[in-house]
N, C-alpha and C positions, 0 to 999 in steps of 0.2 A: 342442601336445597338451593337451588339456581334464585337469585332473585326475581320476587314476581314484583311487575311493574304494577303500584298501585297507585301511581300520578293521576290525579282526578283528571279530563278530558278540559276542565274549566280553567284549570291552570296553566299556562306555557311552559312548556319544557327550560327546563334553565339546568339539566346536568347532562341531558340525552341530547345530541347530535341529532339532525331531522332525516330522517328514514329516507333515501331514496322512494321516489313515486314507483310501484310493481304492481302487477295485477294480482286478483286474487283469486287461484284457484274455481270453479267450481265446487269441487269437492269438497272446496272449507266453507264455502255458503252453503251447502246441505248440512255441512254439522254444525254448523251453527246454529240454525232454522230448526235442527232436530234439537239440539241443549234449551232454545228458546220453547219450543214447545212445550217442553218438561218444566223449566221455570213458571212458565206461566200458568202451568197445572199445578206445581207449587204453589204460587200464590192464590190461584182459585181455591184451594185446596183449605183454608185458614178462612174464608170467607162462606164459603160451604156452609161452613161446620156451626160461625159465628150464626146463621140464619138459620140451622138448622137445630140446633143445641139446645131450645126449649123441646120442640117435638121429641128429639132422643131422649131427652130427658124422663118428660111424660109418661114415652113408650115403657122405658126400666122403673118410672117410679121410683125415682133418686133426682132430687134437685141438688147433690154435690157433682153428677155426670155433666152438668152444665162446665162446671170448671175445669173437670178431667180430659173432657174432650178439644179445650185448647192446650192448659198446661201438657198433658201428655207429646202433642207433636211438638210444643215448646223445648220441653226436654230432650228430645229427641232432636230436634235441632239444634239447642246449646251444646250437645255432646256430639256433635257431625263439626262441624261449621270451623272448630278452630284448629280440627284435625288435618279437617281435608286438604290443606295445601300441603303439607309435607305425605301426607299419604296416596295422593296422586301423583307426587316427584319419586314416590318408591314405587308404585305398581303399577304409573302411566296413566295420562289424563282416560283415556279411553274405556280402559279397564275398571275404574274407579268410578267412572260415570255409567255404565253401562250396571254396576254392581247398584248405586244410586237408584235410579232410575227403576233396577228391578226389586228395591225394597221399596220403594215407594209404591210400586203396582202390587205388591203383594199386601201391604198394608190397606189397603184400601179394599182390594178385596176382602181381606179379611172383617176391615169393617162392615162391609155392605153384607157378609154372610154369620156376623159376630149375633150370638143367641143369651151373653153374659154380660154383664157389667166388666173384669178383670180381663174377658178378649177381646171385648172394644177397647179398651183401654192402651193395654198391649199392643193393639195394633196401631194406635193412636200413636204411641211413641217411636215404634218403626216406621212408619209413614212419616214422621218427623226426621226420622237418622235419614231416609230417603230423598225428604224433601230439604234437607238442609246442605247435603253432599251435592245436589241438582244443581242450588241456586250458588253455592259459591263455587264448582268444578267449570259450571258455564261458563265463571267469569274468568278463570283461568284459561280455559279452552280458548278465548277471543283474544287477552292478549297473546298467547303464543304463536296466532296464525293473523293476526291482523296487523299492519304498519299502524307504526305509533300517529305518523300523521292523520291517518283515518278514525281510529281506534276511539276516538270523540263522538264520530256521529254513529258507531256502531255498537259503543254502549249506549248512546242516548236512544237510539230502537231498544235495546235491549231494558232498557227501563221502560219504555213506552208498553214493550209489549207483556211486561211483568205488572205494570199498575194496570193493564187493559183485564190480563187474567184476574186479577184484584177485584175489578168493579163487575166482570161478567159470573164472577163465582156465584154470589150473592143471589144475584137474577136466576141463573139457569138452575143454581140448588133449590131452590121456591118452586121455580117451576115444573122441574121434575116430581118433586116432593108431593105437590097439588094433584097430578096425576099420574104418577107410578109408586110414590111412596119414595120414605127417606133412605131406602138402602140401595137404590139404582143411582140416589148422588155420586155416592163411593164407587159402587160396579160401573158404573160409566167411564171413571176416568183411565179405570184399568186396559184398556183396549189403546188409547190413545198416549198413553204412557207407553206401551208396549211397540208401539212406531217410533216413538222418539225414541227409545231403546235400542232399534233395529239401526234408525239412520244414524246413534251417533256411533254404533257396533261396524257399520259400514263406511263410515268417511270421516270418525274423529282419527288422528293421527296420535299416535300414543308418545305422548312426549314425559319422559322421565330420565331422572339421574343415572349416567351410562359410565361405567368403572368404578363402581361403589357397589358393595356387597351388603346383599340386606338386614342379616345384623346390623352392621354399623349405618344406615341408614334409619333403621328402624329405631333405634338407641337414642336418636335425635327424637324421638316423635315422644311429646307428654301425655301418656298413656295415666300416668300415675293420677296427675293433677286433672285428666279429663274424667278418670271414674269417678274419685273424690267429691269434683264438682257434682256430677249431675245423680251421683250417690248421695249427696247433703239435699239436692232440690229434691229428689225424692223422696226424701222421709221429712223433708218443710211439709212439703204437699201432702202426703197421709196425716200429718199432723192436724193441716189446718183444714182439712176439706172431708173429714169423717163422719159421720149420719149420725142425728143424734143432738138434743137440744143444748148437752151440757158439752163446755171445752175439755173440762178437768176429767177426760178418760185415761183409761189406763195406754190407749194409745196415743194420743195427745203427748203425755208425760213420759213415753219413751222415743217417741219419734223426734220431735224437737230437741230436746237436749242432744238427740245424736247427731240430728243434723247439722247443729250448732258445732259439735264437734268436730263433724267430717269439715266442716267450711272452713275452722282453724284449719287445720292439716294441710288441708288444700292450699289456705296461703303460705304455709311454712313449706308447701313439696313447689310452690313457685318462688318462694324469693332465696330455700338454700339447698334445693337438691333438682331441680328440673334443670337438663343442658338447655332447652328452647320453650321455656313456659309458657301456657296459654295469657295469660297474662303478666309481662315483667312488669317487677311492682317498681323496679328502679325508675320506669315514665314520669310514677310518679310524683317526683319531686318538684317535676313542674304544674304551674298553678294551671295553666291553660288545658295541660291532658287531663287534671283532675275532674277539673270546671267539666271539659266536655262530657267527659266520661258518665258524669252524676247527672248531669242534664240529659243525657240520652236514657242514663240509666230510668230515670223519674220518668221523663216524659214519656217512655215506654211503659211503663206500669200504668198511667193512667190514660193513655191511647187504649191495651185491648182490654183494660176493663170495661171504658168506654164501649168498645167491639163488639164484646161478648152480650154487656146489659140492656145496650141501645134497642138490638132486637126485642129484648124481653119487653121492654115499654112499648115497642109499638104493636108485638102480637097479643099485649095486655089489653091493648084499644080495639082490640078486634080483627088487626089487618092478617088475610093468611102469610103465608111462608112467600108465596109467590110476591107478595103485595109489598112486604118486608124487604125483600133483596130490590124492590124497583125502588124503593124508597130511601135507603140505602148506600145508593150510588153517587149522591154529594159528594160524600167521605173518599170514594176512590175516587173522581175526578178529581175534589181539591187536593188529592197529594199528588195525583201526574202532574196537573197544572199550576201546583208550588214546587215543584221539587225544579219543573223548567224553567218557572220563570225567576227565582232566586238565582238557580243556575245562572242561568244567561243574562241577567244584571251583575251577579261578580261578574262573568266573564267579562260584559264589557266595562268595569268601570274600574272591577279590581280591588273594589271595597264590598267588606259583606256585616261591618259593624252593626249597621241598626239591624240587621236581621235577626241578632243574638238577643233581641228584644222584642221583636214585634211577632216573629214563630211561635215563641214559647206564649206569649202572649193570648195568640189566639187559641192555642187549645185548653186554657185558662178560661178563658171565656166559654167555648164549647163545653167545659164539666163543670162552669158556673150556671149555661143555661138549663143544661140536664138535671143539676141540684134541686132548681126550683121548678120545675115543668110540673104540668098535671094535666088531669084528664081533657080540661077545658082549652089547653093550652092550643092556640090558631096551629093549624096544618103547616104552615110555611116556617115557622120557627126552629124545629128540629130539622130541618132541612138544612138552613143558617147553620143550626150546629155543626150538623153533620161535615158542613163544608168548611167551618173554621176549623173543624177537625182535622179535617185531610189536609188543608193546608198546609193548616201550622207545623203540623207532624211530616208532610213532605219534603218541608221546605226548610227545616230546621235541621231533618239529616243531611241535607244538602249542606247547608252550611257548616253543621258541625265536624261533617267527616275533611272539609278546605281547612279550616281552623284548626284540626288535630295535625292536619298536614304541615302545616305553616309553623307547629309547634315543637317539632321533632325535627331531627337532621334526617338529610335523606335517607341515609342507610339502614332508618328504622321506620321507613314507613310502612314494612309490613306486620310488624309485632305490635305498633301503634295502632293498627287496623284492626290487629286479631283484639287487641284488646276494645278497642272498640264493640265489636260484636259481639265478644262475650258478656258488653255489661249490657247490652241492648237486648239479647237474649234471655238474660237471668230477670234483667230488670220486668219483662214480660211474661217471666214465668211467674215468679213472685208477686209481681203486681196483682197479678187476674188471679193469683190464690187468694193472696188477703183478700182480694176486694170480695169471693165467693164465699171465703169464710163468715165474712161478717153479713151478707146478703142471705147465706143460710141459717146463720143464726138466730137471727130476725122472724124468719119465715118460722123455723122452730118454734121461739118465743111465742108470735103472735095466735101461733095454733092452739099450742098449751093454753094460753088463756082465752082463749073464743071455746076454747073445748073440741075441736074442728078445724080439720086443714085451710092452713089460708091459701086460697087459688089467686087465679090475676083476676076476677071478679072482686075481689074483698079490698078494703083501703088500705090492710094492715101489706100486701101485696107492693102498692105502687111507695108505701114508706120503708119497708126493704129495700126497694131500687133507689129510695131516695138516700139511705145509709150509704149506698155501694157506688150514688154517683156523688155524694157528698167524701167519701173516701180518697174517689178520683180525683177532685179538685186539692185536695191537699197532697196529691201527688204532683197533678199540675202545677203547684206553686210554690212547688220547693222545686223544681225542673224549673222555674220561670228567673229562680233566687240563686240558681247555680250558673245559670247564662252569666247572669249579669259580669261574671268571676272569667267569662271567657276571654282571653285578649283577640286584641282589634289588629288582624295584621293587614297588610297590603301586598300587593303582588310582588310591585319593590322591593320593598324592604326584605320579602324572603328572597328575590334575586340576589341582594345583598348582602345577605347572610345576616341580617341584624338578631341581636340575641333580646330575648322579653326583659324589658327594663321594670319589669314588676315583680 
């Protein structure tokens, strides 16, 4: 696999020679506009769902479809995302993206026509393989046609226009929801996905490994460690998110222990049998990839539990679906608007130290205010949250992903990366199960003994949500106690090759 350049745009080049000034095709601004399109249908796509996930719920009459319907595309994109680089070097960005793209349209379709709890589901998780192959093939696609000198301000659109699908999902799922119903969400995207499909079918350049036969390409790709993994999150998840007030079932008692199992395996098929594992655990051994890794990992668990509950609280207050996504929208601005402006304070100063404190910080705060919120609580509060939210969690992968850079030699910054994503992904999957686990257990309990189902009318309703955002803060602040473990580099000093004196 040809090295992909994963040099953040924030940092100066200190091994790459500066690209001659060239023009840029046409052609590659159509594909690229078309990959961005699909990205950003990706990320509307996870915001949707979070605004719309009470109503589906409702509809099936299962409050564990609350948590299926993010884990599902969760898993679905843990088992894309760390594939996709070497399997778009074997079958060509183009091909890979257009294949992307048409699972993610079919998935959605499927949800918007799905009549079962197990087809929703199911489509949930394709729609994730779709939308996870979209968002990291995109990013491959732009460095291989874009000069590295530019290549900063074209990802930094390319973020703009992914946090912009972020904040509009939210709004337009409500809105549709309100007057056409929740399954024209999903049928809508399908059409508009299927353009981006066409343009990046028509002007993406298929760029792949040329004198390498596919065997031996393929041999490279961890097939073994990617079933593994997302075979263990899937029997976590049946484990912990099955109907039913008692844990101790007979599926409970068989899923978990296997999962436990499959997730050994998984790390013994990465550290003594994978040629290019989704995660080499040899990273590590240093303190700063570990540090990053578990802070992404946490503070991803308690971000989309956050996500997922935040809505439950406010359409418990009354507000419809539409009202919910306008309201909402804090959470995506403050991570466009921290993710840029950390950005562009390292860039110019070159330090990113207190930010390994004050990110994790405030989304600490954000699931300390949700812990204690109530019915009475002023309107402009969760607001506040919402935006310490987005912030903190913007602006903290910004940082974290400089600091994982600054901690590896160059030659591994792309398996430092996959690892990265893998525990931001898992940590996401898992977070928002536990935290459903215990939010439906509650809701169980309290019905059993009222004798009658507790709805978002009844108190025992909003102490549920308080279990599942009291959960999240102890996610939050063990993410807050793994920063602190991050090292503090400077721009310099990685020019200089200095090694962690810790």
């Amino acid at each position: 696999m040809p090295e992909i350049n994963l040099q953040s745009p924030l940092l100066p080049s200190y091994e790459e020679p500066e690209e001659p000034e060239k023009s840029i095709k046409p052609a590659i601004i159509v594909a690229i506009a078309s990959t961005w399109v699909a990205t950003s249908l990706a990320a509307a796509d996870s915001t949707i769902t979070s605004t719309l996930s009470a109503t589906i719920a409702h509809e099936f009459n299962s409050l564990a479809l609350v948590s299926w319907l993010g884990t599902g595309y969760l898993i679905g994109l843990t088992a894309t995302q760390p594939l996709s680089g070497k399997l778009s070097d074997i079958f060509g960005r183009r091909v890979s993206f257009c294949f992307a793209t048409s699972m993610f349209t079919i998935g959605n379709l499927t949800c918007g026509f799905s009549h079962s709890q197990v087809t929703l589901i199911a489509a949930r998780i394709l729609t994730g393989i779709g939308g996870g192959g979209c968002i990291s093939i995109s990013t491959f696609i732009c460095s291989d046609n874009i000069p590295l000198n530019r290549r900063g301000l074209w990802q930094g659109i390319g973020a703009l226009v992914y946090t912009s699908g972020m904040g509009l999902g939210a709004v337009i799922g409500g809105l549709v929801n309100d007057h056409l119903g929740w399954r024209w969400a999903f049928i809508g995207i399908a059409p508009i996905s299927l353009i981006a499909t066409l343009g990046a079918a028509t002007f993406v350049p298929s760029h792949h490994e040329k004198g390498k036969k596919l065997g031996e390409m393929s041999s490279r790709v961890d097939f073994a460690g990617s079933v593994t993994l997302v075979s263990s999150l899937v029997l976590l998840m049946l484990g912990l998110n099955h109907e039913g007030p008692r844990i101790e079932t007979p599926l409970f008692l068989t899923a978990i222990p296997l999962g436990l199992v499959l997730l050994v395996a998984f790390l013994y098929i990465e550290y003594k049998w994978a040629k290019e594992p989704i995660i080499p655990l040899s990273l590590f051994r240093r303190r700063t990839v570990v540090a990053t890794c578990l802070t992404a990992w946490f503070m991803s668990m308690a971000f989309f539990a956050l996500s997922f509950y935040v809505p439950l609280y406010l359409q418990m207050l009354g507000y419809s679906t539409s009202e919910t996504g306008l309201r909402l929208l804090p959470d995506s601005i403050g991570a466009g608007v921290g993710s840029f402006i950390v950005g562009l304070i390292i860039r110019i100063t070159g330090k990113y130290g207190v930010f390994r404190y004050i990110m994790p910080l405030l989304l600490v705060i954000a699931a300390l205010g949700f812990a204690l919120i109530s019915t009475r609580t002023y309107w402009i509060l969760p607001e506040i949250y919402l935006l310490c939210k987005g912030f903190g969690m913007g602006g903290a992968l910004t940082m974290l992903i400089l600091a994982l850079l600054h901690a590896v030699p160059h030659e591994k910054h792309a398996t430092a990366t996959s690892a990265y994503y893998a525990f931001r992904s898992t940590g996401s999957t898992l977070g928002l199960s536990v935290v459903s686990a215990i939010f439906n257990r509650q809701i169980q309990h309290a019905s059993m003994g009222k004798g009658a189902t507790c709805t978002e009318e009844d108190a025992c309703y909003l102490d549920a949500l308080h279990d599942a955002f009291r959960l999240a803060l102890g996610f939050a602040c063990v993410g807050f106690i793994s920063a602190l473990f991050v090292g503090n580099y400077t721009t310099k000093a990685h020019e200089e090759n200095s090694e962690e004196s810790h």
